[in-house]
N, C-alpha and C positions, 0 to 999 in steps of 0.2 A: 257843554263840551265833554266827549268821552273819554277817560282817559283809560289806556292799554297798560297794563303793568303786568314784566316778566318774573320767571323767578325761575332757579332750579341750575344754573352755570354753578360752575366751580372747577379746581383744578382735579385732571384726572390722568392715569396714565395709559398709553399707546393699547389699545384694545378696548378699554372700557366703554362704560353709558352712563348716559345722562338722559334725562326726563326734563325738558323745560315747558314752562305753564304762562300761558298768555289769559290772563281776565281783563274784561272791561268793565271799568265802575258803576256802568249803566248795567240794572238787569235785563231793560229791554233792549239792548242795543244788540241789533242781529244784520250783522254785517254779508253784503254779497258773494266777498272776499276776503279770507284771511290768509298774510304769508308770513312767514316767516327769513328774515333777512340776514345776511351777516355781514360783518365786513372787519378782517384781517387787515392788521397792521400795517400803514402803509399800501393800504390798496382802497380800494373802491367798495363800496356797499353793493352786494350781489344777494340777490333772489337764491333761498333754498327752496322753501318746500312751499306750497299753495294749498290749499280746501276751498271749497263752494259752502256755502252757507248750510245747503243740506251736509257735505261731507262724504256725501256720494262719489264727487271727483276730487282727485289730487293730483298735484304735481309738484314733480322732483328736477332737478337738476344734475347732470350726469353724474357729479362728482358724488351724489349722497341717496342717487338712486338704489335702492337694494342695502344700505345701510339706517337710514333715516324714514321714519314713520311720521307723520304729520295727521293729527284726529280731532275730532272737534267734541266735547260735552255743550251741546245743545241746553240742557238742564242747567248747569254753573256758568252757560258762557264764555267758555273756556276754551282754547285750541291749547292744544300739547306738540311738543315735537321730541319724539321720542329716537335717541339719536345712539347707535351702537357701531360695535368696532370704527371708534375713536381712532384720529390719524394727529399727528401735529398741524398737519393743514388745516383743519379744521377748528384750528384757534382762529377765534374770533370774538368780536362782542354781536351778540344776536339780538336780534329787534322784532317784536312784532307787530306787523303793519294789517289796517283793515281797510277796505272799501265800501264805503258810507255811499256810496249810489250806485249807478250801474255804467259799467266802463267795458269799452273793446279791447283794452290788454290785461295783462295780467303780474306781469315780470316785472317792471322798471317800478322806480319810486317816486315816479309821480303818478303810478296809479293809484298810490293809497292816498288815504286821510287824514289819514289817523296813527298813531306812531307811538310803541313805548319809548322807555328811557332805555331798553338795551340790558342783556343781561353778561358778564362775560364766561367766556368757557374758555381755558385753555386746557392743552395737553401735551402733555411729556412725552419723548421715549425713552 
């Protein structure tokens, strides 16, 4: 069983960055898909950002397109989601999800497998 563990939330104010870090315990585990999730209080768990296993493609969601950088370390097994000019919206606790086969979507949550514990970020203004 793989397990995804985040790290890198904390509290920060109205402009800042954060750097979060998704590993899996497994060294070989090299997933099709990896995203990154969030989900603000009182709402629903929503898809940020995406990578393909190589990290060749990515995908953003309008809100964090042009702010949010999503990359993967091949090497550590690692995806990061590197996330600048910080809004309050963007409080949330963030999840990183991977796909362990090969699937025709890519957004929702039951396309993953595999799930951390969530890391949380909020922000101030």
């Amino acid at each position: 069983q793989v397990q995804l563990v985040e790290s890198g939330g904390g509290l920060v104010q109205a402009g800042g960055s954060l750097r979060l870090s998704c590993t899996a315990s497994a060294r070989t585990f090299s997933p099709v898909i990896t995203a990154w999730f969030r989900q603000a209080p009182g709402k629903e768990r929503e898809v940020v950002a995406v990578i393909t296993s190589s990290g060749s493609s990515t995908f953003y969601t309008n809100s964090t397109r042009g702010r949010f950088t999503i990359s993967r370390d091949k090497a550590e097994n690692t995806v990061y989601l590197q996330m600048n000019n910080l809004t309050p919206e963007d409080t949330a606790v963030y999840y990183c999800a991977a796909q362990g086969r090969l699937r025709v979507s890519m957004t929702s949550l039951s396309d993953y497998d595999y799930w951390g514990q969530g890391t949380q970020v909020a922000v101030s203004s």
